[in-house]
N, C-alpha and C positions, 0 to 999 in steps of 0.2 A: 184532370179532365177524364180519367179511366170511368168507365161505367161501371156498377158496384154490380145493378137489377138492373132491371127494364120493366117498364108500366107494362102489363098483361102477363108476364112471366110467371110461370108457377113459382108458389113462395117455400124453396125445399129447405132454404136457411134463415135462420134468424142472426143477426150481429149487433156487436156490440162495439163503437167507437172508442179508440182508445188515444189514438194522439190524429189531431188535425179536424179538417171538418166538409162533410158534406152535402150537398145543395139535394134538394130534394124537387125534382121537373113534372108535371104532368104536359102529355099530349094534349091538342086542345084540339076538335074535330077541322079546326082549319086549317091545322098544321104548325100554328104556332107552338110557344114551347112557354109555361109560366111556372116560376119557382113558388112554388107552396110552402117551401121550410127551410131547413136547417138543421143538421144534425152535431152535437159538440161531443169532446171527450166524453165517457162516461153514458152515451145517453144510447138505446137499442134502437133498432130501425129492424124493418124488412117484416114485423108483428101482424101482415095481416091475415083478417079471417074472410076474406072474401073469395079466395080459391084463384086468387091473381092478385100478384103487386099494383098499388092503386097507383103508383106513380115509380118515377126510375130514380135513383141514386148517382149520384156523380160524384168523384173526388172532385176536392178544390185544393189541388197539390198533391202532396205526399199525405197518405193518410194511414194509420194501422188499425185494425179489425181484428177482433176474435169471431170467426166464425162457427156458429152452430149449428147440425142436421136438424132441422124443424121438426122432425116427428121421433127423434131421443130427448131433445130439450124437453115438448109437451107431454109426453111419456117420463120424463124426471120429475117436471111442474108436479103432472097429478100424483104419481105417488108419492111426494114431499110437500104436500102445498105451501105449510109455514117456510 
């Protein structure tokens, strides 16, 4: 149940899931709470370009994560694009 993000949090990381899986919650202005996704091994989260995480990340158990600084990874991206 650990929080990974939080919906409106600057996005300073990107990850990559590597064992377990996460639920993926948006706020919803009435306060409810509704799962939009899912994240499995192998797949990235935390990608956006809107200048805020569009929704919050939650463990669903034990989970492991590579984490990345988001502006070395897109600073790697462009000078390596292939």
């Amino acid at each position: 149940g650990e929080t990974i993000f939080e919906q409106g949090d600057e996005p300073r990381h990107m990850f990559n899931l590597t064992e377990g899986t996460i639920r993926l919650v948006k706020l919803l202005p009435n306060g409810r709470r509704q799962i939009v996704g899912f994240v499995f091994p192998g797949d990235m989260l935390g990608l956006s370009n809107h200048g805020a995480y569009t929704c919050s990340a939650e463990a669903i158990g034990p989970v492991t994560l590579c984490r990345f600084p988001r502006e070395k990874l897109l600073a790697l991206l462009e000078e390596f694009p292939n």
